[in-house]
C-alpha positions, -999 to +999 in steps of 0.1 A: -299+461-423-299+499-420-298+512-381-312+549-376-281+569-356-257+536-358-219+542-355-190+532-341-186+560-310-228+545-306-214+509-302-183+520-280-206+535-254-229+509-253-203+482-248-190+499-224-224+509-204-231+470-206-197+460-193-206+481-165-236+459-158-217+427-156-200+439-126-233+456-106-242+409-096-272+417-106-298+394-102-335+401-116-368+382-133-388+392-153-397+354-169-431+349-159-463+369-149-467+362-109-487+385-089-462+402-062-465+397-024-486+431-023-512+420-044-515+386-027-520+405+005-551+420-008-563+383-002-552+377+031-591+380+046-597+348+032-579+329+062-604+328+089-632+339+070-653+312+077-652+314+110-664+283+120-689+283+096-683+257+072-724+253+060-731+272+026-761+291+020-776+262+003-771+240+031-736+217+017-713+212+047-682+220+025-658+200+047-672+166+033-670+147+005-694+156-031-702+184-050-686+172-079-694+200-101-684+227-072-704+250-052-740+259-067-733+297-055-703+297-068-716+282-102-739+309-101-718+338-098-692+324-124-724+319-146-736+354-139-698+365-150-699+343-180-730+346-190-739+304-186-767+291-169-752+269-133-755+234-152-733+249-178-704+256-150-678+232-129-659+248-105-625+229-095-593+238-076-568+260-084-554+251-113-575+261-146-548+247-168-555+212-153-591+219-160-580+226-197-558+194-199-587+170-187-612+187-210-591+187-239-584+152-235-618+141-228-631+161-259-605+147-276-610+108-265-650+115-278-642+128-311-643+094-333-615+099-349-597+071-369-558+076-355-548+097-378-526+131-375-550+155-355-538+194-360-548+226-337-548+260-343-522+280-320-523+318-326-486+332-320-471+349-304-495+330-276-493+313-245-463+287-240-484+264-215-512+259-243-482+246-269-471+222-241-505+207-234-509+199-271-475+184-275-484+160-245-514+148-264-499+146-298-515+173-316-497+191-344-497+223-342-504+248-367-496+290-358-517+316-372-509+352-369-524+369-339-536+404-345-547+438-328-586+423-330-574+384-324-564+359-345-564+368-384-594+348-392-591+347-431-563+328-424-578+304-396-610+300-422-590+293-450-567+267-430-602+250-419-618+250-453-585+234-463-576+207-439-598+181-426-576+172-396-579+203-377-598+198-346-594+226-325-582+265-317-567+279-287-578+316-277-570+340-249-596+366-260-591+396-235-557+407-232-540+381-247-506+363-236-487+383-246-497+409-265-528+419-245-548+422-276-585+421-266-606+401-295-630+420-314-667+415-315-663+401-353-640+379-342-656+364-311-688+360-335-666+341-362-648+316-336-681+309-323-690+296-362-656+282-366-674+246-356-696+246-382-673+246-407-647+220-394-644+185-412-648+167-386-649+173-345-640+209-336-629+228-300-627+261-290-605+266-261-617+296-248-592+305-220-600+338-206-575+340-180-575+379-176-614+388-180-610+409-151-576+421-155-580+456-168-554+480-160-580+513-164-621+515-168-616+525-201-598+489-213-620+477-238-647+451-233-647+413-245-677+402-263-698+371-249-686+336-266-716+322-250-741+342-268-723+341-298-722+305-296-755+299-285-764+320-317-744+297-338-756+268-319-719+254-314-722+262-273-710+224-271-681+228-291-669+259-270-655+250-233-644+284-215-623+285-185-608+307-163-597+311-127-588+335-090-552+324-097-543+365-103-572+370-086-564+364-052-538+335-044-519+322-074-517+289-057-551+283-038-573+297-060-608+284-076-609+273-116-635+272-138-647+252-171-680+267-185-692+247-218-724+229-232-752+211-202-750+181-219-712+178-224-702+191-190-728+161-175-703+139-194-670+152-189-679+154-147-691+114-150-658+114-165-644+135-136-657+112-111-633+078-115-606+102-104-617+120-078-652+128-051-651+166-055-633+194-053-619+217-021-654+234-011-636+249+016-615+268-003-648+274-026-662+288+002-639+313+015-636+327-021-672+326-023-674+350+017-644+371-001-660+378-033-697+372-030-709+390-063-692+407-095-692+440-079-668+430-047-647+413-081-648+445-097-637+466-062-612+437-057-598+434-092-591+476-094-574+474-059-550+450-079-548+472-110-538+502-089-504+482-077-497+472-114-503+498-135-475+515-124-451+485-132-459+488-169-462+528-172-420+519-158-415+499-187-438+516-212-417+546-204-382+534-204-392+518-240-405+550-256-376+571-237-346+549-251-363+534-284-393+553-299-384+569-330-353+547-338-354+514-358-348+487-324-383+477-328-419+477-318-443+471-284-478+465-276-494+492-246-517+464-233-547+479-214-544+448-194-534+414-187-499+403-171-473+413-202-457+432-227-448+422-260-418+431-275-405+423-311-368+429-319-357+434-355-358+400-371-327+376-361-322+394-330-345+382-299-321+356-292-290+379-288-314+399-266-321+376-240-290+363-235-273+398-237-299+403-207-290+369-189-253+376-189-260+406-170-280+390-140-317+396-163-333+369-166-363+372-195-385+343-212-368+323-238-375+333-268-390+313-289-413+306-258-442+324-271-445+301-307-455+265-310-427+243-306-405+271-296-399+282-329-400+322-339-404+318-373-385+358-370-365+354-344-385+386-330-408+382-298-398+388-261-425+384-237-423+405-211-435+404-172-432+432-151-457+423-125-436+405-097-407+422-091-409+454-071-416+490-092-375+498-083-363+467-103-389+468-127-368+499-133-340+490-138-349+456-154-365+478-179-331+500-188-310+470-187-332+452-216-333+483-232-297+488-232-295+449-245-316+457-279-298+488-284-266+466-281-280+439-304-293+457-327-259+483-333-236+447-334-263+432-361-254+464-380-215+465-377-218+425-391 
């Protein structure tokens, strides 16, 4: 391993700059992306908004029980969004990733298959919560390298064309977690395909948390899976959620599943041995608060104009302290909730615990592969979006200081 500028008087001072930080009891997160107080105020309106008014324009009284598949208006307007007739959404509560849990499952439980090993395409580095869900219901998991376009799709074709037992692919097409790589038109087109060449059973997951979550007006579009799929004719093979939960209240939000008439008819049957309906009351406020996709729009830039500055801290600490050196490489997302980070190889480990010691805490990494496993040793997801802009700061120059520190150690070994 051969370290631009690496010597010893380089080491000494940044052993001794990091002993310095053990003794400043500091105390700092950056593990996960939460939207901060201020942004959560934005959506303070929505208590009392009814005002008494609990009817909605189509006449449900949203404080009783039914509606199983949500709020026609808000059906609508996700549909609008989406571009999926009403039949073809269910609106829930909060929680999208319970939405894609259920569906996975029930796509899953209808998929004939015989017991046998069933195998799902994760592209890394990716979202940790997606790994989890398919460990839970014993799917194997298969990474594929995710790219500046989206996954590399020779590869996921090839894989498909090869094993019969693959039955699925997870996507987070704009902005992805964590590189914020939006997913090019090509590749939107050939996951809508993918179906038709699967052995057996295929799913798309399409989980498009951040749709809305561009930093600037210039952040590149996301092509419609819908269309594409409807082109394909595999609309029934692609289930799309998403959700407020950075939208307005992490924890009292509205989810959504869009996917295929006919399958959704099934999956909500399914839905109702478990419960009567969803919380239309919350349906409703969100639906006062943000009636149509241009109050979304107004709403979602209010939100970009407290978090844009968060990454420009870190995207400027990085390029001050390690542009132009060999401590490695970043994504500049034009979205989303994170930055992605790869260390040299062998090192991302040393990093976050470097950072930990210190009173930093960052996501495990590892986190960002199935099973936890970097093949590299590389990726550190990073998630400047909760703490305040002063200890985004200084989170920022202490894990810069951390891969500096790795990286020189690596090199004296």
């Amino acid at each position: 391993m051969t370290i631009a500028h690496s010597n010893n008087d380089d080491l000494q001072a940044l052993e001794e700059s990091y002993k310095a930080l053990t003794e400043l009891g500091l105390d700092l997160d950056l593990t996960r992306g939460k939207p901060a107080p201020e942004q959560l105020a934005l959506s303070d309106s929505l208590d009392g908004i009814l005002q008494g008014n609990y009817r909605s324009d189509s006449g449900v009284d949203v404080r009783n029980y039914g509606e199983l598949m949500g709020l026609f208006e808000l059906r609508e307007l996700f549909g609008e969004l989406f571009d999926l007739h009403p039949n073809e959404v269910l609106v829930g509560g909060n929680s999208s990733l319970s939405l894609m849990y259920l569906a996975l499952e029930y796509a899953l439980q209808h998929s004939n298959n015989d017991g046998g090993v069933r195998r799902f395409l994760c592209p890394a580095p990716g979202y940790d919560r997606h790994f989890s869900v398919c460990e839970r219901l014993d799917l194997e998991m298969i990474s594929v390298p995710l790219n500046d376009n989206g996954p590399d799709m020779d590869v996921v074709e090839s894989l498909l064309a090869e094993d019969g037992t693959i039955c699925g692919i997870w996507c987070v097409p704009r902005f992805s977690n964590p590189t914020g790589c939006v997913y090019s038109d090509d590749t939107v087109a050939r996951i809508a395909r993918l179906p038709q060449h699967a052995s057996g059973p295929f799913t798309v997951m399409w989980d498009n948390a951040y749709a809305v979550h561009a930093l600037t007006p210039e952040a590149p579009a996301l092509a419609s899976i819908s269309k594409a799929a409807r082109e394909a004719g595999t609309l029934a093979s692609v289930l799309q959620f998403g959700s407020t939960s950075k939208v307005t209240f992490a924890g009292a939000g509205v989810a959504f599943l869009g996917a295929d008439a006919d399958w959704l008819s099934g999956f909500a049957k399914h839905l109702s041995f478990r419960t009567i309906g969803p919380d239309k009351v919350n349906q409703l406020r969100h639906l006062r608060f943000l009636p149509d996709a241009q109050a979304i729009e107004a709403h979602m830039a209010r939100q970009a104009a407290l978090i844009k500055p968060k990454f420009e801290a870190v995207l400027q600490v990085l390029e001050k302290e390690l542009a132009g050196q060999e401590f490695g490489q970043w994504t500049t997302p034009q979205g989303g909730y994170f930055i992605s980070f790869d260390t040299l190889p062998g090192l991302a480990k040393d990093v976050v615990a470097l950072a930990a010691a210190v009173g930093v805490k960052l996501t495990p990494a590892g986190a960002t592969y199935p099973y936890g496993q970097d093949p590299t040793d590389s990726n550190i997801r990073l998630a400047p979006t909760y703490p305040c802009l002063e200890d985004v700061e200084r989170c920022a120059q202490v894990f810069a200081l951390c891969v500096k520190l790795a990286t020189l150690r690596a090199a004296q070994n």
